[in-house]
N, C-alpha and C positions, 0 to 999 in steps of 0.2 A: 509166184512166190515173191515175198518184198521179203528186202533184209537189210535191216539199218546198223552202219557201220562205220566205225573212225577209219578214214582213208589214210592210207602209209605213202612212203616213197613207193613202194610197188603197184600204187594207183595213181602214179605221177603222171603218164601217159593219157590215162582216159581222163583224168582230171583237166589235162592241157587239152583235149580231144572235146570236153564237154564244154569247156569256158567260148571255144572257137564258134561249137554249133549255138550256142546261148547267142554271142558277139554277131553273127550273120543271121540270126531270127527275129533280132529285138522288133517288137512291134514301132518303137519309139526309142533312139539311140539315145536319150537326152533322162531313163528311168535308169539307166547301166555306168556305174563308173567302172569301167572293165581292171582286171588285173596286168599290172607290167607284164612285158616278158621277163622280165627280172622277177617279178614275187611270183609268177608260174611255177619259174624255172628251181627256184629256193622255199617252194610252200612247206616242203615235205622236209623241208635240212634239220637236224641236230639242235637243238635251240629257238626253233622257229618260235614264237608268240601264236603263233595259228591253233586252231585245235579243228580239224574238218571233220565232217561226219557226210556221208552220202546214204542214200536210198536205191539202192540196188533189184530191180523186180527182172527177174526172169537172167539174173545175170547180168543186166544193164545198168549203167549208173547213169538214173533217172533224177534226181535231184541232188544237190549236195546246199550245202550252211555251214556255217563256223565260226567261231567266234575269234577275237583278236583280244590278249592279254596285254599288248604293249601302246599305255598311254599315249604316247607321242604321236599313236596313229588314231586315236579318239577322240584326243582331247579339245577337239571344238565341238564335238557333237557331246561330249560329257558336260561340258558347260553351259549350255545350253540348256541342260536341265535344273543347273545352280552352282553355285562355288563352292558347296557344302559336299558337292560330290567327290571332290579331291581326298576325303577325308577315310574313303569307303574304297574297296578292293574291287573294279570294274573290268569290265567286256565289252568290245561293242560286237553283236551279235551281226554277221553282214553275210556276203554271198551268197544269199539266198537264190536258190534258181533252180528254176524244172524245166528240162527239154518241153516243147510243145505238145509231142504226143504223150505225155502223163498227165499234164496239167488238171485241176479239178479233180484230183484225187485224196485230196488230204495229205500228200505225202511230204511236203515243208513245214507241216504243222507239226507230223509225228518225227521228222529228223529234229527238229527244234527241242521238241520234248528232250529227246537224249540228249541234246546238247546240255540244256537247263540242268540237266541231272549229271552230265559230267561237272560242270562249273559247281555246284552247288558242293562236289566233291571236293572241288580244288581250292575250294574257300573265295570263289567270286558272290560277292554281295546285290550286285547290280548288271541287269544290262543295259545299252543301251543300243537305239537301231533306227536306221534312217530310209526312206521312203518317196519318191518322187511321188507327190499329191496326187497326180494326174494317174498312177498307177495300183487301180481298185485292188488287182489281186495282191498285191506286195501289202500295201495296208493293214487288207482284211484279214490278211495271215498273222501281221504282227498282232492285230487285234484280237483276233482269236485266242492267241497262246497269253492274253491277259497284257499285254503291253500297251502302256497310257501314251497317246499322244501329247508333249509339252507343249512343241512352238514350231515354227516353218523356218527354217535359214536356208541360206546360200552356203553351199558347202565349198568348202575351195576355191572360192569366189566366182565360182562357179554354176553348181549343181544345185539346183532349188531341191530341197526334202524337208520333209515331216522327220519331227525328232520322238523317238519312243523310249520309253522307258520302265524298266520292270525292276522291281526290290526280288530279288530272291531268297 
């Protein structure tokens, strides 16, 4: 049985349990900008800008996504789409990730769905979402759920990704 669901502070645990087994599977450490222990630890607080949603199949929590409300934390990747974005109510759609043994099941495409449909509730206009090139299945997901590719940066002076972007 799958069951798609916004995760609370009382899935704080397997949430910190799932980012760990994601962090020691990566096929390629260089697709993952992992979470602090600090935003682990404060995903779930009061106020968060987070909004998480996981995929749960047999009681497991096999995928999880979520989107980020607060600019500060997007705003090179929203730019990157244009200056005209400033203007519009944004998200950047991120965390994307499925344990190993789910993968190839659809099941990032259908958490994203709800995601789309929570935002679209909360009066986000836009998302946006970023990609390491080299990393087929992350792409084809964005691509799937109707998200355009803009342009390729360096995220953080760092992280090479594909920038996506969806009008909702």
């Amino acid at each position: 049985m799958i069951e798609i669901k916004r995760l609370d502070k009382s899935n704080q645990q397997d949430f910190i349990e799932f980012n760990r087994v994601i962090a020691n599977n990566l096929q390629n450490s260089k697709w993952f900008i992992p979470f602090s222990q600090e935003n682990l630890l404060h995903t779930f607080d009061e106020g968060s800008s987070l909004v998480v949603y996981g995929a749960f199949v047999d009681g497991v929590l096999a995928c999880i996504s979520l989107f980020d409300t607060n600019w500060a934390e997007f705003e090179e990747v929203a730019l990157a789409v244009g200056e005209t974005i400033k203007q519009k109510k944004g998200a950047e759609l991120g965390g994307c990730m499925v344990l190993p043994s789910f993968r190839g099941k659809n099941l990032m495409l259908e958490v994203n769905k709800a995601l789309i449909s929570v935002a679209k509730e909360m009066g986000i206009e836009y998302f946006v979402a970023t990609a390491h090139p080299d990393n087929v299945a992350s792409n084809r997901s964005l691509q799937k759920l109707g998200m355009e590719q803009k342009k390729t940066i360096i995220r953080s002076g760092e992280y090479l990704r594909n920038v996506y972007f969806l009008e909702l």
